[in-house]
C-alpha positions in Angstrom: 122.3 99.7 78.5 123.8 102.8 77.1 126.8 103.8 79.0 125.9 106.9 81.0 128.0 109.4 83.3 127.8 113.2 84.3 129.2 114.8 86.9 129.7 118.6 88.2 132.8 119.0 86.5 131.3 118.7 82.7 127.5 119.4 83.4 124.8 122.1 84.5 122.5 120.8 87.1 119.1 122.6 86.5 116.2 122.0 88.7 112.5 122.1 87.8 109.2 122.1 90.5 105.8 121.2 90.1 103.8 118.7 88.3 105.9 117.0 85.5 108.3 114.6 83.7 110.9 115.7 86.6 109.6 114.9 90.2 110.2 112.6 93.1 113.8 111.1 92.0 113.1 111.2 88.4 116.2 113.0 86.3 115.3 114.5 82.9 119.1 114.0 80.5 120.0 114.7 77.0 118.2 112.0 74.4 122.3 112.2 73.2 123.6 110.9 76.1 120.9 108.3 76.5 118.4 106.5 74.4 116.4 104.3 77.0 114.9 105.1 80.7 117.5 103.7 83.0 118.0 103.3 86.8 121.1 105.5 87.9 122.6 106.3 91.6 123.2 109.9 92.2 126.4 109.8 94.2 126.7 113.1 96.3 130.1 114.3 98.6 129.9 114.4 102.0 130.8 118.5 103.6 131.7 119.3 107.0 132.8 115.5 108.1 130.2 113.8 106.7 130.1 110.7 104.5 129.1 110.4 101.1 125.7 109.6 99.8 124.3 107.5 96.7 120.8 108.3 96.0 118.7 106.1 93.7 117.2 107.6 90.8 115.3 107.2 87.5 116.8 108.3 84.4 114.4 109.6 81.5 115.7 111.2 78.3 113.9 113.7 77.5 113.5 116.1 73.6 115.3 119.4 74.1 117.7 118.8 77.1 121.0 119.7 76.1 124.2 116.9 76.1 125.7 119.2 79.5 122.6 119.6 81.3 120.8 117.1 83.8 117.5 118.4 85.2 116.9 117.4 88.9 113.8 117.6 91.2 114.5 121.0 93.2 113.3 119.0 96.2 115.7 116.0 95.9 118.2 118.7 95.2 117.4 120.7 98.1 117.0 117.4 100.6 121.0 116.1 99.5 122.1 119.9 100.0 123.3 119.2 96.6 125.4 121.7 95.6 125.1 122.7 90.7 128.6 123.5 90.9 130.5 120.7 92.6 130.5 117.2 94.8 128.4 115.3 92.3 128.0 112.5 90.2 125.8 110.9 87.9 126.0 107.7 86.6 123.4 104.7 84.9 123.3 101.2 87.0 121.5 98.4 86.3 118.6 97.6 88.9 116.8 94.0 89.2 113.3 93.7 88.6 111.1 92.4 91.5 108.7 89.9 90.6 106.5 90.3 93.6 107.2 93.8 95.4 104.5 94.4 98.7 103.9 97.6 99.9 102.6 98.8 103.4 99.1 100.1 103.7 99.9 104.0 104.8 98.0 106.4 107.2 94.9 107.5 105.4 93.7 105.9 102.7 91.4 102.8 103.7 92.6 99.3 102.3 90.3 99.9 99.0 91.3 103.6 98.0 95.5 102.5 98.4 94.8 100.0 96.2 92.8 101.7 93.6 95.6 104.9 93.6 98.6 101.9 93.3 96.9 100.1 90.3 95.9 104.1 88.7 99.3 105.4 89.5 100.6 106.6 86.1 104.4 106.7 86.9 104.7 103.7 89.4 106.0 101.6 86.5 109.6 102.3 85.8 110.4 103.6 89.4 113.9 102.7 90.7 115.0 102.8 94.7 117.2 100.6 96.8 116.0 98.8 99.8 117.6 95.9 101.8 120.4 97.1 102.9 121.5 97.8 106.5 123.1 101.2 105.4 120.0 102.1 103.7 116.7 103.8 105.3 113.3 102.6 104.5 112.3 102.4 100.7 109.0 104.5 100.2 107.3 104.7 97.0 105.7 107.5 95.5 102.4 106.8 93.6 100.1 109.6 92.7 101.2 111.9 95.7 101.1 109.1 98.5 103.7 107.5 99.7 103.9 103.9 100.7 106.9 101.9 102.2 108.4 98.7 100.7 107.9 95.9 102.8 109.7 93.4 100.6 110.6 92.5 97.1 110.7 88.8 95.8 112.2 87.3 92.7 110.1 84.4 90.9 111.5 81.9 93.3 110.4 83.7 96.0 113.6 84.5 97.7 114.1 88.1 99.0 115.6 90.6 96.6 118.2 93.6 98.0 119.9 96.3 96.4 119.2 98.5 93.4 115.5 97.7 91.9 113.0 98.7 89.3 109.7 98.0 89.3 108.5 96.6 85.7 105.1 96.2 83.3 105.2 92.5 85.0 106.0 92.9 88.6 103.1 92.3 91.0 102.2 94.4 93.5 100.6 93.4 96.7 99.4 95.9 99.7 99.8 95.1 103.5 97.3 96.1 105.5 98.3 96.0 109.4 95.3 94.2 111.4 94.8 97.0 113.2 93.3 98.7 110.4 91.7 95.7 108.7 89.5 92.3 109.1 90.4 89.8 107.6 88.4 86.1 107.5 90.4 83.2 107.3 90.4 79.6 106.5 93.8 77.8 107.4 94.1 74.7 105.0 96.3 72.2 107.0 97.6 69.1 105.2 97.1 66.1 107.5 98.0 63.7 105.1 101.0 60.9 105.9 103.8 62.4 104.2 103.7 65.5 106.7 105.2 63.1 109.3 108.8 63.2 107.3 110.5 65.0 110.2 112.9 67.0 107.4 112.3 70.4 108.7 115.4 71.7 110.5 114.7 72.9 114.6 116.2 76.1 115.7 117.2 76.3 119.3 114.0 77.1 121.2 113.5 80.5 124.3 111.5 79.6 127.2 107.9 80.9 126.4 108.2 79.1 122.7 105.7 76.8 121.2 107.4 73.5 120.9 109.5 74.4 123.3 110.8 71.0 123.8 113.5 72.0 121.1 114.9 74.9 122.8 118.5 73.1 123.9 118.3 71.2 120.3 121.3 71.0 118.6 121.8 72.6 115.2 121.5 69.2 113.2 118.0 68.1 115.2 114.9 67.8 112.5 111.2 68.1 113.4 108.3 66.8 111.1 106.3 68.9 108.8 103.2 68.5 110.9 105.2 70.1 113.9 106.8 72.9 112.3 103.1 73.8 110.9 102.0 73.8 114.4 104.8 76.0 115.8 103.8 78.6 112.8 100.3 78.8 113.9 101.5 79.5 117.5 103.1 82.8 116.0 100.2 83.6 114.0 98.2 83.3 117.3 100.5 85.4 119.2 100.6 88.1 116.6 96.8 88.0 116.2 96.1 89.2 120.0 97.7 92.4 119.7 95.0 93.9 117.4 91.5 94.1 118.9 88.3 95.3 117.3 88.9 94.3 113.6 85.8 92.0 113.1 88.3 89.0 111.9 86.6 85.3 111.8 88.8 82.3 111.7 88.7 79.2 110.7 91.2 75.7 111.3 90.5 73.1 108.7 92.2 69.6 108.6 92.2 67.7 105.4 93.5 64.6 103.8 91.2 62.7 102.0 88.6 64.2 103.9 87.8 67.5 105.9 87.2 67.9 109.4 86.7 71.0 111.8 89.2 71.5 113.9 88.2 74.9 115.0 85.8 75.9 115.9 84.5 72.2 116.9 81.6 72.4 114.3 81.7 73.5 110.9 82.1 77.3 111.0 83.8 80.2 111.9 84.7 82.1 115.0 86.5 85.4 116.0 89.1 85.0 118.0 89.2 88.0 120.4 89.2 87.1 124.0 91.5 84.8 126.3 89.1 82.1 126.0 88.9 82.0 122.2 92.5 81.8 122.1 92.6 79.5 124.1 90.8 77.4 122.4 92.2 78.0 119.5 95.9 77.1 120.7 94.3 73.6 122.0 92.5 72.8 118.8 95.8 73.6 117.1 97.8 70.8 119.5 95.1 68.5 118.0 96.6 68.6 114.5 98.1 64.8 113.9 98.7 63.4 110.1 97.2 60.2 109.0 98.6 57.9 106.6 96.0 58.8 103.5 96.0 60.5 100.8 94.3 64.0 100.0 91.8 65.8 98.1 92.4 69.6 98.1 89.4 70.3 95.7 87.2 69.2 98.1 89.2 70.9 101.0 89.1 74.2 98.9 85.3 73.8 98.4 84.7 73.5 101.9 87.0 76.8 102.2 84.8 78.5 100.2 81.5 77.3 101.9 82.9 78.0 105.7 83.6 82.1 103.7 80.6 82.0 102.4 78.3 81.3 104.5 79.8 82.4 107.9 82.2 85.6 106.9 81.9 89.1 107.9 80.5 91.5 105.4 83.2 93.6 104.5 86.0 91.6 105.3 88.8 90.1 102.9 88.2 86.3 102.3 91.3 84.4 102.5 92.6 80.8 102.4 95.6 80.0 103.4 96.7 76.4 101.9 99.8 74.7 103.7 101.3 71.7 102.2 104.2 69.8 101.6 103.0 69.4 97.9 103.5 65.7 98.1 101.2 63.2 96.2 100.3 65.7 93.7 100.9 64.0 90.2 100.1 65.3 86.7 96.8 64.6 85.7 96.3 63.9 81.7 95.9 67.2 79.4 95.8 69.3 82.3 97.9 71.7 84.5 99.1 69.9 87.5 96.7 68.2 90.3 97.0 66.0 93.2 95.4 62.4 93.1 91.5 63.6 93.7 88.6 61.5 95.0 86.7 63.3 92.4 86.6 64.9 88.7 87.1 68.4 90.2 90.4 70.4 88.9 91.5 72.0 92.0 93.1 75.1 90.0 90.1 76.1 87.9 87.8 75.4 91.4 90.2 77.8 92.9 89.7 80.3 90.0 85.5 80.0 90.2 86.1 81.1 93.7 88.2 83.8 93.3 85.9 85.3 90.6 82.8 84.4 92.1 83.0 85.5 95.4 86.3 87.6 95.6 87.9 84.6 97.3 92.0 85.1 97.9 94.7 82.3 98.2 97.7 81.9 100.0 100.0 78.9 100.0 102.6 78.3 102.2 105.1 75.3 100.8 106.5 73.1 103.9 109.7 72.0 103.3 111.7 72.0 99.6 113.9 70.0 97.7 116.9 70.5 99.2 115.7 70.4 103.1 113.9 67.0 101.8 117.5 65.9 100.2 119.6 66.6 102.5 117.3 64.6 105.3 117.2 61.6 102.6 120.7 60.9 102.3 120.8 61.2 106.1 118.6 58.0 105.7 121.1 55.9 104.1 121.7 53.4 107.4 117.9 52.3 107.1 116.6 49.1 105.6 115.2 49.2 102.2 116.6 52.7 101.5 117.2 54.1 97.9 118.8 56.6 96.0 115.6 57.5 94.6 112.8 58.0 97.4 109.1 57.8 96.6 107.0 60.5 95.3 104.7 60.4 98.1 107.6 61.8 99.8 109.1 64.8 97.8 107.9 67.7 98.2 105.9 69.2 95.3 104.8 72.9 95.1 103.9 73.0 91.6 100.2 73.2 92.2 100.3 75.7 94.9 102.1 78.5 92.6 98.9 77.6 89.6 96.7 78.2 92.6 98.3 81.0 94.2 98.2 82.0 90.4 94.7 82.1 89.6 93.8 83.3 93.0 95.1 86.9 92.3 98.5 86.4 92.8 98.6 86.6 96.5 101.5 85.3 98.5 103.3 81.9 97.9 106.0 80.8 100.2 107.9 77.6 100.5 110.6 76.8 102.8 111.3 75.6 106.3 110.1 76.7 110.8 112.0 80.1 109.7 109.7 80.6 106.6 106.7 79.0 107.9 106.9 81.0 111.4 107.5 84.4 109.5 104.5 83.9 107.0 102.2 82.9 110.0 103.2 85.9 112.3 103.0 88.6 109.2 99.6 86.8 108.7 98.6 87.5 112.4 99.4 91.1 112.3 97.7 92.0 109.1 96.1 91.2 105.7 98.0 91.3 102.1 95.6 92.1 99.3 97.1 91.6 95.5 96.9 95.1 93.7 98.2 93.3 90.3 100.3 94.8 87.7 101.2 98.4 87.5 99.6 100.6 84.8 101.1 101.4 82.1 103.1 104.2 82.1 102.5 108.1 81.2 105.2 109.8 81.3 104.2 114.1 81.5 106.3 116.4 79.6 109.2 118.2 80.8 108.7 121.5 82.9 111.2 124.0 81.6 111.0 125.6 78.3 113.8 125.3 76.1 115.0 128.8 76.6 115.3 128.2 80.5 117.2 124.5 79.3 119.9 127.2 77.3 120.1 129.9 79.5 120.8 128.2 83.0 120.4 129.6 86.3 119.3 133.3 86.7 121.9 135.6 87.9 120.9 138.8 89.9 118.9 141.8 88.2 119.4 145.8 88.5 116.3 146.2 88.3 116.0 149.7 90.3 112.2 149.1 91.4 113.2 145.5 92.9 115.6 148.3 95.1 112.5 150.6 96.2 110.7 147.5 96.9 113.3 146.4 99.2 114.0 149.2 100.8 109.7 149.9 101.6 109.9 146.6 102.8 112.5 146.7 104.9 111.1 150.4 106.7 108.0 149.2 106.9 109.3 146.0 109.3 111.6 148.3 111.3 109.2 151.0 112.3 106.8 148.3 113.1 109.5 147.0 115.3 109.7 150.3 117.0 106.1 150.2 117.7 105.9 147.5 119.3 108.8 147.8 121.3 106.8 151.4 122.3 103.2 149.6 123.1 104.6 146.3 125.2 106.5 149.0 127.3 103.1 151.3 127.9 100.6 148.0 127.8 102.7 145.1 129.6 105.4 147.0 131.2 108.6 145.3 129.3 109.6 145.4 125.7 109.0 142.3 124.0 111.9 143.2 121.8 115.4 143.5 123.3 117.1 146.8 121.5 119.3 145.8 119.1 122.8 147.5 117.9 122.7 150.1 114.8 124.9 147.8 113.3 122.2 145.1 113.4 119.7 147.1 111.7 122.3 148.4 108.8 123.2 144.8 108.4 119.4 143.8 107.9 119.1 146.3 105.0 121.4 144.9 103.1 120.2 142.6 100.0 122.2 139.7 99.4 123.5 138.5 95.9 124.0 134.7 96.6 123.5 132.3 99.3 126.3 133.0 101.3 125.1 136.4 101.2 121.5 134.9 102.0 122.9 132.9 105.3 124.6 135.9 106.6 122.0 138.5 106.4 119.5 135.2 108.0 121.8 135.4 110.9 121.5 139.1 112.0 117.8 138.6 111.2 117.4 135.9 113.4 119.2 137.6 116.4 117.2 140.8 116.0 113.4 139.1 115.9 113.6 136.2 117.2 116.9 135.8 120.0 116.0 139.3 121.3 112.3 138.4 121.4 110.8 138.3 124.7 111.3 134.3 126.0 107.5 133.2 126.3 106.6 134.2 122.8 109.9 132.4 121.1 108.5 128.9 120.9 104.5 128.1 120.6 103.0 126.0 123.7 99.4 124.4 123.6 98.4 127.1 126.2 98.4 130.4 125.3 97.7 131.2 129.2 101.6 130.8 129.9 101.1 134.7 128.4 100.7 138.0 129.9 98.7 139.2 126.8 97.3 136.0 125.6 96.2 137.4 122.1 100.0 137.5 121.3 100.1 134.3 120.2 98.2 134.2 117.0 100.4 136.7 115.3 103.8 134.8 116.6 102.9 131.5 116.8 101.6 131.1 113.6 104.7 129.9 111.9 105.9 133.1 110.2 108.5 134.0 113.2 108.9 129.9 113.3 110.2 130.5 109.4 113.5 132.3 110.7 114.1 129.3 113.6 113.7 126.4 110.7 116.0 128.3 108.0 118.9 128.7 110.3 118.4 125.2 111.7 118.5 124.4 108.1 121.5 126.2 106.8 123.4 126.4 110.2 123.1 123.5 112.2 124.6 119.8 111.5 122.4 117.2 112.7 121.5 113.0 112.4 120.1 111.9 109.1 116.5 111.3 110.6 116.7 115.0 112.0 117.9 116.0 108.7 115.6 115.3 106.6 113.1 116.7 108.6 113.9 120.1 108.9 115.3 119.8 104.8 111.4 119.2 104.2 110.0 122.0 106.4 113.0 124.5 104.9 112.1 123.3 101.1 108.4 124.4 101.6 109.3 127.5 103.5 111.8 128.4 100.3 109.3 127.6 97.6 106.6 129.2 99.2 108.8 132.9 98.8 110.5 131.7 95.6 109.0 129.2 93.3 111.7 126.3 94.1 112.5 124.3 96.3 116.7 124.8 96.1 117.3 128.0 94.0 121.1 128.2 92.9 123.6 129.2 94.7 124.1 132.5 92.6 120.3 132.9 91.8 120.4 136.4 93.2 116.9 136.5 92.5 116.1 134.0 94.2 117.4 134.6 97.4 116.6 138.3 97.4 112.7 136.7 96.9 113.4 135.1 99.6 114.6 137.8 101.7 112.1 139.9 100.6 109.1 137.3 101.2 110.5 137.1 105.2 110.5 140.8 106.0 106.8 141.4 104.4 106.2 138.2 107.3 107.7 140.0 110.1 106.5 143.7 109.0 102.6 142.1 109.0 103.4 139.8 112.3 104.7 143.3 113.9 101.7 145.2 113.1 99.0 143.0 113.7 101.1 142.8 117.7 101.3 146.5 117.6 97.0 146.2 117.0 96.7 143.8 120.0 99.0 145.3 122.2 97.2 148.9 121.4 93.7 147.5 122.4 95.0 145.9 125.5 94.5 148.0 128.9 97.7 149.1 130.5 98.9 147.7 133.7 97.5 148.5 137.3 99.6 151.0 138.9 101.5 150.0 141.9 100.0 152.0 144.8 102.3 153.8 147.5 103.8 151.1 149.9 103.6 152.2 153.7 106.7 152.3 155.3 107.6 149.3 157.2 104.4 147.1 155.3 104.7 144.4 152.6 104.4 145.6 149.0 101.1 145.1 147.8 99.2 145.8 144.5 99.6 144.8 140.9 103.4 143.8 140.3 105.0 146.0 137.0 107.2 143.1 135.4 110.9 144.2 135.0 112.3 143.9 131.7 114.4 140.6 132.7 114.4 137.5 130.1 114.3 133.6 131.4 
């Protein structure tokens, strides 16, 4: 990787909006400075107390960029309060490459369309974030406009990958859909053979309330067999299954060896589980499970998978079988992939493939135990009669197979491990479905938004441009005698003003256009105290009842969000607040600026910018003021107050003072 670093002191930060090369937290750099896309961490200083940031980002060089320029999304800009001119740098890093990466089914989109936009998304190949860390927020990726949040990112061994990643051409994406939003039929695959009795599996201490909870005051070296720790799993599928109702899921419990055998329902078939009773019955049938000393035959065991699918699944539901098994008396077969001993000729792996072609079949295995739980329990061993280094291969445990499966099956989940793997497959497998999306497409990368003359000349710097002056200056009159209208009509029509006067000062102050954003943030504050602090107290923040009104009509023209503009930029430029807060109120000011400017964080000395902005707010108010003065001129005046006999309770209409709450 090409050694990269920028930084305020040596470089221009430009920023570009819209559709284009630079977008999301992808940074367009000099093809001098770097000859390959790279992941990079945008390091950012803390102001006003608070700590420093590093923010994940894609590097992409890009033809006419100069060697002292780095163009930024104004958003991510704007969101980091990143500041061209100082308390920044930029540097490459080098970012692991999930091999599986699963994403969470967002608010929307039904399962199908999220996974059509994840395998179309033309930039989703090559994105960079960090996720897995306690000092990091989630990780959400951006495909085509929707965002999706990183669930979790697996190497090729299936262990859990933190930190800086990338996702590549190879990586395999996967989509979580939570069950409330999605059926799901299942067929649960559970290896009854003799070598799930090896009690290798290492028991946590158990709660009260826990399934096996026999183990709960075990000590930290206690073991429980395979069989057991696959029945304490399907106890927290159970449990996680009954929180989402009205999903149309079937289910299916399947024992197998060298033979099959309904476990439940108690005839071949499948039921939903969706009622006390069900569950019930399900949670009995799943204290049934016992191994037998045999051996197995998972073709025949996935056959009758896909039969029991087939035959008895809802329309419209994702298929799945979920295969658990040690892996144990699987041996090679001659001149093919890698099999278990069968009863018959079939090849488990291309059966598995037939049924994932033919009848959009999915497969999940789920590994018990591993070679070094299995190890570690064997040499524990040594005291017993006819003990050797070398146990049998009925014993070990054997995943090979179940990764060809899982392989050929769409590339759905594969997990292997001990209770703490097992139990968080099964209760991720309760609460929702995982549908493989595949590989991401490849990528197409758009070209760059500036021109090369706005790459040489920089940020804008203010204009004397005498008819941006008049412009101002109509603007401006035009919002303060509609201020003085209104002021006129609430006092004839309600009684009070809805306006609080204001000092000349004030209004001197608000004619004023800035040449910077300190300038900006200044002129915001007398703005702010003049429209909105001195504006009658009912009409400041919108409520779902308009009734809470004197003159009801009032609040379409100030509740509309152009008076709510002034409240979010000085929020946004004055207040301090928690990171969560933050970023909300960064989001709602970004749109509010690009709407009146063009981007999302102009410079700091973009005097054109901030004058647009200025300029955009006061055309608001002046039209806000007017269309109140129209409302408040068609509104009947109050009821007089009729003469009071002396010595008799006031009666009549009541004339509201001019008092605020």
């Amino acid at each position: 990787m090409t050694a990269f670093k920028h930084s305020a002191a040596d470089t221009r930060l430009l920023t570009a909006t819209g559709d284009g090369l630079v977008g999301d937290n992808r940074l367009a750099v000099s093809e001098a400075r770097l000859t390959t896309e790279s992941a990079g961490v945008l390091q950012v200083q803390g102001t006003g107390g608070a700590p420093a940031r590093s923010v994940a980002v894609r590097l992409l060089p890009a033809p006419g960029v100069p060697a002292d320029v780095v163009v930024a999304p104004a958003a991510l800009v704007q969101e980091h309060r990143l500041t061209p001119d100082e308390g920044w740098e930029l540097v490459s890093a080098d970012a692991l490459t999930p091999a599986v990466l699963e994403l969470e089914l967002p608010s929307g989109p039904s399962l199908d369309e999220a996974t059509a936009i994840l395998r179309e998304a033309p930039l989703l190949c090559g994105h960079v974030f960090a996720h897995g860390s306690e000092a990091l927020p989630d990780a959400w990726v951006d495909a085509s406009g929707t965002l999706f949040r990183v669930r979790q990112a697996l190497d090729h061994g299936g262990q859990v990958l933190r930190g800086l990643l990338r996702i590549g051409a190879e990586t395999r994406l996967t989509l979580f859909a939570p069950g409330g939003r999605s059926g799901v039929d299942i067929v649960v695959l559970a290896d009854c053979s003799g070598s799930m009795s090896i009690d290798d599996i290492p028991a946590a201490a158990r709660d009260e309330g826990k399934w096996l909870g026999r183990l709960r005051s075990g000590s930290a070296g206690s073991t429980i067999s395979r069989m057991n720790a696959l029945k304490d799993a399907l106890g927290s599928m159970i449990d996680a299954r009954t929180r989402y109702d009205g999903v149309g899921t079937r289910f299916a419990l399947v024992r197998f060896d060298h033979d099959q055998e309904p476990v439940f329902p108690a005839r071949w078939g499948m039921k939903e589980v969706a009622d006390a009773h069900s569950v019930q019955q399900l949670r009995g049938a799943v204290s049934l499970l016992d191994f037998r000393q045999s051996g197995t035959d998972i073709g025949r065991a996935l056959h009758k998978a896909g039969e029991l699918l087939h035959r008895y699944g809802v329309p419209g539901n994702d298929r799945l079988v979920v295969l658990v098994s040690d892996g144990a008396h699987f041996a090679p077969l001659p001149e093919e992939r890698s099999g278990e001993s069968l009863s018959g000729t079939q090849d488990p792996v291309s059966l598995m493939e037939d049924l994932h072609s033919g009848l959009d079949i999915r497969l999940h295995a789920v590994g018990i135990s591993d070679d070094s739980l299995f190890d570690r329990w064997w040499q524990a061993q040594r005291h017993r009669p006819g003990w050797t280094p070398q146990a049998h291969e009925s014993m070990v445990p054997n995943h090979r197979m179940l990764g060809e499966l899982v392989a050929v099956a769409g590339g759905d989940r594969q997990r292997i491990g001990g209770l703490d793997v097992l139990e968080e497959y099964f209760a991720e497998l309760g609460s929702g479905v995982v549908r493989a999306v595949g590989r991401p497409a490849r990528p197409r990368l758009p070209r760059l938004q500036l021109t090369s003359r706005e790459l040489a000349a920089g940020p804008r710097r203010a204009t004397s441009d005498p008819r941006q002056r008049r412009t101002w200056e109509a603007a401006v009159e035009e919002a303060l005698i509609a201020y003085s209208r209104v002021c006129e009509a609430s006092r004839a029509r309600l009684g009070y003003q809805l306006l609080r006067s204001s000092p000349p000062d004030d209004f001197a102050r608000l004619r004023r256009q800035c040449a910077d954003r300190a300038d900006f943030t200044a002129w915001l504050s007398v703005t702010y105290q003049v429209f909105n602090e001195r504006l009658h107290a009912p009409l400041r923040r919108p409520r779902k009842d308009p009734a809470v009104l004197d003159l009801p009509a009032l609040s379409m023209p100030f509740w509309d969000g152009r008076m709510a503009q002034l409240h979010e930029l000085r929020n946004f430029y004055h207040h301090d607040r928690d990171m969560e807060e933050r970023a909300e109120h960064n989001r709602i000011a970004g749109v509010i600026i690009q709407k009146h400017t063009g981007s999302y964080a102009p410079p700091e000395s973009d005097a054109d910018a901030w004058r647009a902005l200025q300029l955009g707010l006061v055309r608001d108010l002046a039209a806000l003021l007017n269309e109140a003065h129209s409302i408040l001129d068609a509104a009947p005046g109050p009821d007089p107050v009729p003469a009071v006999p002396e010595g008799t309770a006031a009666g009549g209409a009541r004339i509201k003072s001019q008092g605020y709450d």
